[in-house]
Structures are given as structure tokens and as C-alpha cells.
SENU-662341 format. One record per residue: chain; residue in three letters; y, z, x of N, C-alpha, C in turn. Coordinates in steps of 0.02 Angstrom, whole numbers, plus 50000, padded with zeros to 5 digits. Example, Ala and Ser with C-alpha at 12.3 -4.5 7.8 and 13.67 -1.06 7.14 Angstrom:
% SENU-662341
[gulo A; ALA; [49716; 50390; 50660]; [49775; 50390; 50615]; [49835; 50390; 50660]] [gulo A; SER; [49888; 50354; 50642]; [49947; 50357; 50684]; [50002; 50394; 50645]] 
END
This chain:
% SENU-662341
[gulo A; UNK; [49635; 52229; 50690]; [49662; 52163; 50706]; [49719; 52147; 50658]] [gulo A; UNK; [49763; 52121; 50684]; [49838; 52122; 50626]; [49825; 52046; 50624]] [gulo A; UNK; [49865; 52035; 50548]; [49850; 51976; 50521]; [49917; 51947; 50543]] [gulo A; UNK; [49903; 51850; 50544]; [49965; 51824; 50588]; [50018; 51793; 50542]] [gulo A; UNK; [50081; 51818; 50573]; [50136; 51827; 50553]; [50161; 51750; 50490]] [gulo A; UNK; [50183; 51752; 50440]; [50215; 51697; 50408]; [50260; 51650; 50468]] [gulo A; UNK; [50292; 51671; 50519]; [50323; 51606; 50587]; [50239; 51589; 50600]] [gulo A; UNK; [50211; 51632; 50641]; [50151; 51613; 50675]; [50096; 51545; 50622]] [gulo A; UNK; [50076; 51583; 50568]; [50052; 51527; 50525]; [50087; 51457; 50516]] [gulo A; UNK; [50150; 51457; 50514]; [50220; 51412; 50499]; [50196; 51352; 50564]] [gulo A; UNK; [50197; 51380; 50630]; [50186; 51345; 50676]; [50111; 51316; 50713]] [gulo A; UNK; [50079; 51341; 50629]; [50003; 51290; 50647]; [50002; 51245; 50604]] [gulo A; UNK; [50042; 51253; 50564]; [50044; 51197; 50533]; [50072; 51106; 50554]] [gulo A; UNK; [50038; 51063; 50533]; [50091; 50989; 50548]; [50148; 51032; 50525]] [gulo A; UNK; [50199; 50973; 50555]; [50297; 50983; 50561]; [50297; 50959; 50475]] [gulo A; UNK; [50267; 50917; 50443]; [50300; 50895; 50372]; [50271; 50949; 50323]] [gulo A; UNK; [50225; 51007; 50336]; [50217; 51076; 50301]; [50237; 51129; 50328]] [gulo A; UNK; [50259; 51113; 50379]; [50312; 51197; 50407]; [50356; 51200; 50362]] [gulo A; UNK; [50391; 51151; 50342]; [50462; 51189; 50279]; [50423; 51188; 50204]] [gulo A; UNK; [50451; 51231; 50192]; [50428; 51249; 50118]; [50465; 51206; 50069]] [gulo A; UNK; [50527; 51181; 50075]; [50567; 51126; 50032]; [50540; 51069; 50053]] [gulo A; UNK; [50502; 51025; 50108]; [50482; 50980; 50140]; [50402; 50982; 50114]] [gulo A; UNK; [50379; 51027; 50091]; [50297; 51029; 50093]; [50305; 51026; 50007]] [gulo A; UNK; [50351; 51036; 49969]; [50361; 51035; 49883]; [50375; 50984; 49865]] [gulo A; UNK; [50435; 50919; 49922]; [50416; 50855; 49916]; [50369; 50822; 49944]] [gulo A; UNK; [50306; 50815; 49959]; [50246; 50798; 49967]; [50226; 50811; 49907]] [gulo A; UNK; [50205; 50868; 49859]; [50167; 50887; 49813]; [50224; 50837; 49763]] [gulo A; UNK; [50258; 50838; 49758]; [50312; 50781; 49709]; [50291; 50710; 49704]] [gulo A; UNK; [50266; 50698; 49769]; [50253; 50642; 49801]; [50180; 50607; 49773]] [gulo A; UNK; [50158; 50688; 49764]; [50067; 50663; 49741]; [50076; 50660; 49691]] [gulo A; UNK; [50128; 50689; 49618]; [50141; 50663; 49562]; [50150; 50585; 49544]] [gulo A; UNK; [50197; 50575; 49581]; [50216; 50499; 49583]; [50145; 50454; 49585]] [gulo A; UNK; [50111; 50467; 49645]; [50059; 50435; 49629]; [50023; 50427; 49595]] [gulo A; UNK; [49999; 50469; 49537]; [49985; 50488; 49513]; [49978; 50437; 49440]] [gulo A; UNK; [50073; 50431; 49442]; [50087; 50382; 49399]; [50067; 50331; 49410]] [gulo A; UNK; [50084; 50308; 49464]; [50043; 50250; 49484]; [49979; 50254; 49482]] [gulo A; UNK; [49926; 50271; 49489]; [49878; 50273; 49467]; [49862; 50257; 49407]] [gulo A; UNK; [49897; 50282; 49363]; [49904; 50254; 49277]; [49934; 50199; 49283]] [gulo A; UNK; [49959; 50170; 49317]; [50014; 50095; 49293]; [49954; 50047; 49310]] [gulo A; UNK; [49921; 50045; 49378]; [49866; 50015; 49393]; [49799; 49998; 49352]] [gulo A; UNK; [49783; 50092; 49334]; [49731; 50083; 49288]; [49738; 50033; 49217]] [gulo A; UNK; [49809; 50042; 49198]; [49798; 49982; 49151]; [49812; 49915; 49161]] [gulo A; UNK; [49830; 49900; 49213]; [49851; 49827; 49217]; [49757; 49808; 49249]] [gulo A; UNK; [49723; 49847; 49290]; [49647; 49820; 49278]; [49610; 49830; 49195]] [gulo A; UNK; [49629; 49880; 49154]; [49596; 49847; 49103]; [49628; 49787; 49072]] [gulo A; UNK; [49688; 49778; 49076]; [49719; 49718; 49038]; [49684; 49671; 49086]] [gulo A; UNK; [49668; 49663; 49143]; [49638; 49598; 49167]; [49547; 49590; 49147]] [gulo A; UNK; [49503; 49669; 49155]; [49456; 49661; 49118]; [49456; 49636; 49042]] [gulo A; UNK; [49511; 49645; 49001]; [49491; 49606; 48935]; [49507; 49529; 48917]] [gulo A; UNK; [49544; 49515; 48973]; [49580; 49420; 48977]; [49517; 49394; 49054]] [gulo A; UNK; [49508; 49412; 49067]; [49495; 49364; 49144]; [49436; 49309; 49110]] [gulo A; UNK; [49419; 49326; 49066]; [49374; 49253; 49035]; [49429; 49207; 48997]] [gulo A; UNK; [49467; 49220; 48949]; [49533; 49180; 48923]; [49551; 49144; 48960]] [gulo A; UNK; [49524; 49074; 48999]; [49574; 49042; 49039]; [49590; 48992; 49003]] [gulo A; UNK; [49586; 49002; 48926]; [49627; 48930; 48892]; [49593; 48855; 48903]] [gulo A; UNK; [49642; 48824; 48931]; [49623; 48740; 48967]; [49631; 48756; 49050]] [gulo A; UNK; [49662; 48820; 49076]; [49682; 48816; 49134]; [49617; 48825; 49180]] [gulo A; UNK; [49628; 48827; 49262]; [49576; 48853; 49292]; [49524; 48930; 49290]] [gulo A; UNK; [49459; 48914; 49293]; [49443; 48975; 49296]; [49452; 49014; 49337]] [gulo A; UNK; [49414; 49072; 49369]; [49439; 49129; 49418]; [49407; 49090; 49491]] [gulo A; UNK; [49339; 49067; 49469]; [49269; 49025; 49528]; [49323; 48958; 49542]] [gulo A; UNK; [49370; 48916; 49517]; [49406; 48864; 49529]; [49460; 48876; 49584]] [gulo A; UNK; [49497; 48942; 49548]; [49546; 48939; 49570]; [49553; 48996; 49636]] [gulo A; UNK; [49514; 49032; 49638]; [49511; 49064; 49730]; [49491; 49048; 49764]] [gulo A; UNK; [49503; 49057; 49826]; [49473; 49028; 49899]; [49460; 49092; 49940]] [gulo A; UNK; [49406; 49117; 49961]; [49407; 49188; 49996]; [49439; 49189; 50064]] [gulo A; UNK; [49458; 49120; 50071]; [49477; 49137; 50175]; [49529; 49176; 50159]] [gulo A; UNK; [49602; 49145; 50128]; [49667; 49206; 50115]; [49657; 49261; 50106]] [gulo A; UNK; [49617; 49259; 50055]; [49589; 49335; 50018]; [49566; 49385; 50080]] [gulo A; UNK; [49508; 49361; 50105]; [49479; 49388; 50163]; [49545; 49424; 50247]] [gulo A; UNK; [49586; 49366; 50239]; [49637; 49366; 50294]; [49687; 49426; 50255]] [gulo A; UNK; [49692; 49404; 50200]; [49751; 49470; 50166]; [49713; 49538; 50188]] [gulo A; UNK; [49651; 49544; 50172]; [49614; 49609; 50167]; [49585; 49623; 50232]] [gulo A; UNK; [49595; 49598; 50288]; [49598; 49619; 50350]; [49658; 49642; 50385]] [gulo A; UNK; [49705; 49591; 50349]; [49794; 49631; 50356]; [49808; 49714; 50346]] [gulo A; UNK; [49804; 49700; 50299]; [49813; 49758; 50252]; [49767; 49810; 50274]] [gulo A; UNK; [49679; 49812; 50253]; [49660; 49895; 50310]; [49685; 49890; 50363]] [gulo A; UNK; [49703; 49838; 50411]; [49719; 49848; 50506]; [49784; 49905; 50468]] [gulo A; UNK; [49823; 49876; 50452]; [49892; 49920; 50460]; [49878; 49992; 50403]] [gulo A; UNK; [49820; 50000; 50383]; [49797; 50072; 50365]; [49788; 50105; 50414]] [gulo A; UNK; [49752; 50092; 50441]; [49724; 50099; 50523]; [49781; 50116; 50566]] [gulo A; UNK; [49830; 50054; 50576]; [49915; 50065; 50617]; [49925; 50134; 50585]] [gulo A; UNK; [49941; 50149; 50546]; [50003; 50214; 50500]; [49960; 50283; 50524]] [gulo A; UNK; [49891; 50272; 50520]; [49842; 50322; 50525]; [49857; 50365; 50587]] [gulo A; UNK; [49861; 50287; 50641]; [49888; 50311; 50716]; [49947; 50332; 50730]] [gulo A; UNK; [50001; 50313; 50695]; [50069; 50338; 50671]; [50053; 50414; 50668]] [gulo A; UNK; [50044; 50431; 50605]; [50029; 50488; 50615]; [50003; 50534; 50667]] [gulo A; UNK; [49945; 50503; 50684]; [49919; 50559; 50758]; [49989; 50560; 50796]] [gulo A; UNK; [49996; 50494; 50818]; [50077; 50511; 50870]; [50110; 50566; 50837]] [gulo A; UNK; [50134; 50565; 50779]; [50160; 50587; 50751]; [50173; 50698; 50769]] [gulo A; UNK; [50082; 50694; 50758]; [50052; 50758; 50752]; [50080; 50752; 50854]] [gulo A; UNK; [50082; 50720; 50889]; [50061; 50744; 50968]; [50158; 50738; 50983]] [gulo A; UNK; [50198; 50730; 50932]; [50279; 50728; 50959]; [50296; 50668; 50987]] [gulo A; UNK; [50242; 50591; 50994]; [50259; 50546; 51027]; [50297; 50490; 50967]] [gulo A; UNK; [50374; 50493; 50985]; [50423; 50471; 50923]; [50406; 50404; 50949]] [gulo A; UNK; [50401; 50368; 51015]; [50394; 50298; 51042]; [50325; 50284; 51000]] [gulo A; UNK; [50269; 50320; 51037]; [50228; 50296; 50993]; [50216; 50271; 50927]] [gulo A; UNK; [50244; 50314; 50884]; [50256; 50348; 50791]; [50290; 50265; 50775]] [gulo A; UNK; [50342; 50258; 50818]; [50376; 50175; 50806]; [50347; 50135; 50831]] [gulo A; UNK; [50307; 50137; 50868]; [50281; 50048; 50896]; [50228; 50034; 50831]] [gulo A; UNK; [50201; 50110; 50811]; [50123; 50094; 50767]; [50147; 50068; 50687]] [gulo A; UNK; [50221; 50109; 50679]; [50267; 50084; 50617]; [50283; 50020; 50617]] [gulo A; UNK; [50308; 50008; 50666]; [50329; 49925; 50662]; [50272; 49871; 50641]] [gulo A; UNK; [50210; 49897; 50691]; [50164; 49873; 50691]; [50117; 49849; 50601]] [gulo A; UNK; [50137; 49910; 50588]; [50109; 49915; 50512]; [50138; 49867; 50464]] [gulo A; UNK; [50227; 49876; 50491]; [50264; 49821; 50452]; [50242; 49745; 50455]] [gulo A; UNK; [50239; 49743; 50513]; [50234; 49671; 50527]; [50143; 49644; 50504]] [gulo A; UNK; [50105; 49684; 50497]; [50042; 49686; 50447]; [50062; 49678; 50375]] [gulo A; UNK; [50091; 49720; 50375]; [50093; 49706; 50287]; [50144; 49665; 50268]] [gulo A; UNK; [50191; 49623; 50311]; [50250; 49575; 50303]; [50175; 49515; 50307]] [gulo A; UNK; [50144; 49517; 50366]; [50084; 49469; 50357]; [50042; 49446; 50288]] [gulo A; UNK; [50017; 49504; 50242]; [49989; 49518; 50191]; [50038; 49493; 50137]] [gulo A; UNK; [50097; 49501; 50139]; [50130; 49484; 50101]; [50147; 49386; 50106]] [gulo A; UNK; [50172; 49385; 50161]; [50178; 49322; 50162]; [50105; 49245; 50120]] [gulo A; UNK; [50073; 49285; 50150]; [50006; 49239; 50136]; [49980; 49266; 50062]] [gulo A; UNK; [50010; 49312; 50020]; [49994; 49309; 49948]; [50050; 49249; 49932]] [gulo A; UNK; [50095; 49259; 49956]; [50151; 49219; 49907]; [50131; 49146; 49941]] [gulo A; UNK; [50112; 49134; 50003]; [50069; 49052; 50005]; [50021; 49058; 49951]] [gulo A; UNK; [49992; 49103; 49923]; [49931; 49106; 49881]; [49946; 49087; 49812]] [gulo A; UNK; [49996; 49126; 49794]; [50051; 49099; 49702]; [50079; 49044; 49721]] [gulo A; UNK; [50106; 49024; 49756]; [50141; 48943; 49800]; [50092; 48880; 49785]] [gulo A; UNK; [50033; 48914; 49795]; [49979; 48848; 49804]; [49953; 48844; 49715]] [gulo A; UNK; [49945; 48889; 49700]; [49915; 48902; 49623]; [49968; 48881; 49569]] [gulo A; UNK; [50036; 48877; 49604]; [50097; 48847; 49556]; [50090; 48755; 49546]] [gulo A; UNK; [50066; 48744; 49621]; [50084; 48674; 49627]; [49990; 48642; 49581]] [gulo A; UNK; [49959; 48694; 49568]; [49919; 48684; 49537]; [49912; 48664; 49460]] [gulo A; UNK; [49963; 48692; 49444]; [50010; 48715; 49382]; [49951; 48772; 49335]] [gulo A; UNK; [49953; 48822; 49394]; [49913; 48861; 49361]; [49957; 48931; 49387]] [gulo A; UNK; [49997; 48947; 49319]; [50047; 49004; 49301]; [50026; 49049; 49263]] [gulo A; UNK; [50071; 49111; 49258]; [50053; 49149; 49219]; [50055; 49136; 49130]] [gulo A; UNK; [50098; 49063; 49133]; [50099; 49041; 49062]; [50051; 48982; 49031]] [gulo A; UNK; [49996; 48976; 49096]; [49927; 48957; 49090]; [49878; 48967; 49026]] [gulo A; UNK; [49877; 49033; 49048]; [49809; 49065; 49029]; [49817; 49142; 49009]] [gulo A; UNK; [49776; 49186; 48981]; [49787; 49266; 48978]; [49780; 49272; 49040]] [gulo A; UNK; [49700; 49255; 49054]; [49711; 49252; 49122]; [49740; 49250; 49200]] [gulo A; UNK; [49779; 49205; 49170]; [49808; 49199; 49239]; [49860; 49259; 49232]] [gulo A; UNK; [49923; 49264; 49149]; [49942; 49320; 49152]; [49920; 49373; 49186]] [gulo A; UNK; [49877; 49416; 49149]; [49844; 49468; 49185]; [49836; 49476; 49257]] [gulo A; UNK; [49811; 49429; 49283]; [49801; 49408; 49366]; [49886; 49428; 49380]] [gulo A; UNK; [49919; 49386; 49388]; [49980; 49367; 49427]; [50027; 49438; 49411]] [gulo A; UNK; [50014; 49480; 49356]; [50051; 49549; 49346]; [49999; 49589; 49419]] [gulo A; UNK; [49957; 49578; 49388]; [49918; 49628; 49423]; [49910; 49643; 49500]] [gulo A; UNK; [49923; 49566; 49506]; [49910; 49543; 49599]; [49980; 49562; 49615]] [gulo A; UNK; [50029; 49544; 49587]; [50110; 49559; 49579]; [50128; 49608; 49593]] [gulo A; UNK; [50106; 49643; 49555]; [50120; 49725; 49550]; [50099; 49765; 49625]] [gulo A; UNK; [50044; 49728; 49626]; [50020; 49774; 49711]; [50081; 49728; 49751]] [gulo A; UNK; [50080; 49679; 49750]; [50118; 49630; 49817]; [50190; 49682; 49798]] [gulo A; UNK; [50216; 49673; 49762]; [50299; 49720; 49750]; [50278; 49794; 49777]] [gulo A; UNK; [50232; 49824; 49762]; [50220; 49894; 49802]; [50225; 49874; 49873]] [gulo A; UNK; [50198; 49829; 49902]; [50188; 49837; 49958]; [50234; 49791; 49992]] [gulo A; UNK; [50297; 49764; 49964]; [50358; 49765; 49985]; [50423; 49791; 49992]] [gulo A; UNK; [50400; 49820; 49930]; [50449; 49903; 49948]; [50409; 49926; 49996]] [gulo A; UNK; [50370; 49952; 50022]; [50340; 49988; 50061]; [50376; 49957; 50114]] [gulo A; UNK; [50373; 49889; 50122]; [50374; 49872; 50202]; [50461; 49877; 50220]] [gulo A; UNK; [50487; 49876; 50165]; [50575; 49886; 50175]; [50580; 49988; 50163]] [gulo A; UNK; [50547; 50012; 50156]; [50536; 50089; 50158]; [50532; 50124; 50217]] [gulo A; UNK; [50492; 50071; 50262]; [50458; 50081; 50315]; [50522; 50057; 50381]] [gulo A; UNK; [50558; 50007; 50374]; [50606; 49998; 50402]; [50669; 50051; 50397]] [gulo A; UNK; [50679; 50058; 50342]; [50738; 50121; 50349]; [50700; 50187; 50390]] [gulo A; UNK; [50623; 50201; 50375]; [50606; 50250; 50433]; [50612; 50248; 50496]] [gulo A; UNK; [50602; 50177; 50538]; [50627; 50157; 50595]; [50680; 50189; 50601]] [gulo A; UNK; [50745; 50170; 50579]; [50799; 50188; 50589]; [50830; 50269; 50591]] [gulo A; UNK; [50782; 50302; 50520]; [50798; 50365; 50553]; [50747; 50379; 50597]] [gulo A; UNK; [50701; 50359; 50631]; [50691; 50410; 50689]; [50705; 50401; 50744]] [gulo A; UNK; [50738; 50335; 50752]; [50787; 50314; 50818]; [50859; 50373; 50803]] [gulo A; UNK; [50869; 50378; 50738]; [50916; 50406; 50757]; [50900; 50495; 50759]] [gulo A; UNK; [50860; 50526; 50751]; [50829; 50571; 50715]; [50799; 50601; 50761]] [gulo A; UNK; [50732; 50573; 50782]; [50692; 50583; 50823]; [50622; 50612; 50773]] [gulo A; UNK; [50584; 50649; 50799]; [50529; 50684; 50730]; [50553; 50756; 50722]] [gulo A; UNK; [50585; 50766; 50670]; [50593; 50831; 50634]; [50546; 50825; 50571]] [gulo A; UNK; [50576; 50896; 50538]; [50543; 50944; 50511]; [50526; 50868; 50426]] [gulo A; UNK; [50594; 50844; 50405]; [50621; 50797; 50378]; [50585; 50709; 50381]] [gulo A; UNK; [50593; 50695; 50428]; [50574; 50615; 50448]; [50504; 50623; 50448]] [gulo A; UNK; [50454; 50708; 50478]; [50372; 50692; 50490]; [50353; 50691; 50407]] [gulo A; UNK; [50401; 50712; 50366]; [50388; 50735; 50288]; [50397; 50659; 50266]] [gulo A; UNK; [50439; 50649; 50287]; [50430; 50561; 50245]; [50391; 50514; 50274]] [gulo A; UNK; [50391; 50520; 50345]; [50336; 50468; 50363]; [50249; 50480; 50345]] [gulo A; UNK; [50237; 50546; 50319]; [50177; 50560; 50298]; [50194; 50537; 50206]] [gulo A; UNK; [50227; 50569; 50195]; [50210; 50514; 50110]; [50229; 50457; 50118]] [gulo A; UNK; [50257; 50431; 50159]; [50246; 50350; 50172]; [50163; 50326; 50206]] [gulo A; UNK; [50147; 50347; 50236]; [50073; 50352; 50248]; [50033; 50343; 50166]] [gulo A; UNK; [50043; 50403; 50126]; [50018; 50416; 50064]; [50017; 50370; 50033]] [gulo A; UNK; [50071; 50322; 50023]; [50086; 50268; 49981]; [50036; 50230; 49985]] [gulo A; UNK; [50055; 50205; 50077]; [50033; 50138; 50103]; [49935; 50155; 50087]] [gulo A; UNK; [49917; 50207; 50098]; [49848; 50205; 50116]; [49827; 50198; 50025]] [gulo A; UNK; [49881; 50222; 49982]; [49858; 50203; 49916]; [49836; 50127; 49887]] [gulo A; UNK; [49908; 50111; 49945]; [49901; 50040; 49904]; [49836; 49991; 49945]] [gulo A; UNK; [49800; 50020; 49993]; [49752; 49990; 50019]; [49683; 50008; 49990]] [gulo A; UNK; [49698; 50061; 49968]; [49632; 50066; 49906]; [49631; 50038; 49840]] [gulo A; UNK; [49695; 50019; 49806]; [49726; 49986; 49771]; [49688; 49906; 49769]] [gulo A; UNK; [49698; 49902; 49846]; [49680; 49808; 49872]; [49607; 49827; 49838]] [gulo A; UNK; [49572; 49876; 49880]; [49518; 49870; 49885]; [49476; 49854; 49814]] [gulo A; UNK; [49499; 49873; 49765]; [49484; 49874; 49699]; [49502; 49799; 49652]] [gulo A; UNK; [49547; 49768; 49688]; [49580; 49713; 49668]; [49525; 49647; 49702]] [gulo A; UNK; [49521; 49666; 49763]; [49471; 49623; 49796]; [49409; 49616; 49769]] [gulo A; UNK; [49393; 49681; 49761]; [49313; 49682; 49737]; [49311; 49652; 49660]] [gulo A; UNK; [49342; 49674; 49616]; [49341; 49654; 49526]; [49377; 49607; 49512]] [gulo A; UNK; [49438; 49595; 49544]; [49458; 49515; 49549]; [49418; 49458; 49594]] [gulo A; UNK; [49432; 49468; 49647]; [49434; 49413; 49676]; [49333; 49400; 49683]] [gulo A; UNK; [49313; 49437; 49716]; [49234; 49454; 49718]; [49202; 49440; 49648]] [gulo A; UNK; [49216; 49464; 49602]; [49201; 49466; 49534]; [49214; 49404; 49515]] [gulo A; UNK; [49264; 49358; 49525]; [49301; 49316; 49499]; [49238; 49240; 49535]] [gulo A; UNK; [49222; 49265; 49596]; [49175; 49212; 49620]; [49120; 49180; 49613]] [gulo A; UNK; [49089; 49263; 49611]; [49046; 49283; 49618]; [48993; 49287; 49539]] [gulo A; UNK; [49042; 49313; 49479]; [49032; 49320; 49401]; [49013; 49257; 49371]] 
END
């Protein structure tokens, strides 16, 4: 039995690991995260060593309300879920599909986004800032830091629109729309960790 050819293997693969320069930025890609992973990990210990420090300001049980919280974190996995399906299209050549589920994702995480910043909006007029408390510091980097990830993401995600209207799915666009996948599904495990030790913790403690 003869073993199958380097084309033949090439073409079982997804389109964003058929190229060998396309499959080296992916592994680049998992570096990056990587970093991020470290930028995160410390901005949760800097909030584990302040989240009792609230000074004179509000505590964590004062100052959250779980409906937003809850509504953000239904945003946010749905459009894990959207990108997930992106992808399958993706894997089956359906470029219409690949964009309705992209857009779709955007307009989830434009959702998620909007209703954090009603969330710092309402906590301002509270006069409860990051120049509050350690607390609140810590919080507002930390919650910050994910909300800015996941607005680059959603303006990341728009320039992908555009190339695959113009593009269609090559070897190129399935390579970026899968580490765009990578990101987005990071930063939803990201939430998930934020939800649970902030906000849960914060209620609940």
C-alpha cells in the first residue's frame, strides 16, 4: 500500500493549514496569545489583592447588578457560538454563509460592548471611578482590558467582511478568519473567568 502523497495529505487538510506559510501564522498566532494570557493573568491577581480596598467608595455587593452582567454574558457566548458556525461554513466553501455568521458575531459583540460602557456610564454617575478605590482601579483595568480586546476584535472582524467580499475563501482569508475565531473564543473564556471571580464573587463573597 503506498503512502499518500504530500498534495494528497495537503488537500485533507482545512484551507487555513494547506499552506505551510499560512499554517506558521496560526502557530505565531498561538504565541500572541499566549501573551495575552500573561497580561490577563496579572491584571486578575492585581484585582485578587485590591477587590476588598474599596476605601469610602462602593463595595463589589453595592455596586453590581447581575441583569447587564448576565445580558453581556449571553452576548458574548451566542457570538462564540456565531464564529464557531462561521467556521463550519467556512470548512463547507459557503463564503455567504462565513458572512452572515461574521456579521452576526459583530453585531453580538458590538451588543456586549455597548451595554459594558452603559455599565462604566452608570458607575461614573455614581461617582464610583477608578480614582475611587484600589478597587475600583483594578476592576475598571481589568473589565477594560477585556472590553478593548473585544473591540478591536469587532473592528478586526469588519475588515474580514471586506476581504472576503472581495476575496472570496482562500488559502489566506480561511487563515485569518480562523485566528480570528482564536481570539474571539479566547476572549470568551476570558469573560468567563471575569464573570465568575468578579462579578459572582463580588456578590456572592
Amino acid at each position: 500500500m503506498s503512502l499518500p502523497s504530500v498534495d494528497e495529505h495537503a488537500q485533507k487538510l482545512p484551507l487555513e493549514f494547506a499552506d505551510e506559510h499560512e499554517s506558521l501564522k496560526i502557530t505565531g498566532f498561538w504565541m500572541f496569545l499566549v501573551t495575552d494570557v500573561l497580561i490577563f493573568a496579572s491584571l486578575f491577581s492585581t484585582y485578587a489583592v485590591f477587590h476588598n480596598s474599596v476605601a469610602a467608595g462602593p463595595t463589589a455587593d453595592q455596586l453590581f447588578k447581575m441583569g447587564p452582567v448576565l445580558l453581556e454574558t449571553l452576548l458574548l457566548l451566542t457570538s462564540s457560538f456565531t464564529i464557531g458556525l462561521g467556521i463550519y461554513a467556512m470548512r463547507k466553501g459557503q463564503v455567504r454563509a462565513l458572512m452572515a455568521w461574521t456579521f452576526l458575531t459583530i453585531l453580538l459583540g458590538a451588543g456586549f460592548v455597548t451595554t459594558e460602557i452603559h455599565d462604566f456610564v452608570s458607575f461614573a454617575a455614581l461617582h464610583a471611578t477608578w480614582h475611587t478605590s484600589a478597587f475600583l482601579s483594578a476592576f475598571d483595568i481589568l473589565v477594560g482590558t477585556h472590553g478593548a480586546h473585544v473591540t478591536f476584535g469587532i473592528f478586526w472582524a469588519v475588515t474580514l467582511l471586506f476581504q472576503l467580499k472581495k476575496h472570496g475563501i482562500t488559502e489566506r482569508t480561511a487563515r485569518k478568519i480562523y485566528t480570528f475565531s482564536l481570539y474571539w473564543h479566547f476572549l470568551d473564556i476570558v469573560w468567563v473567568f471575569i464573570f465568575t471571580f468578579v462579578y459572582l464573587n463580588g456578590k456572592l463573597g
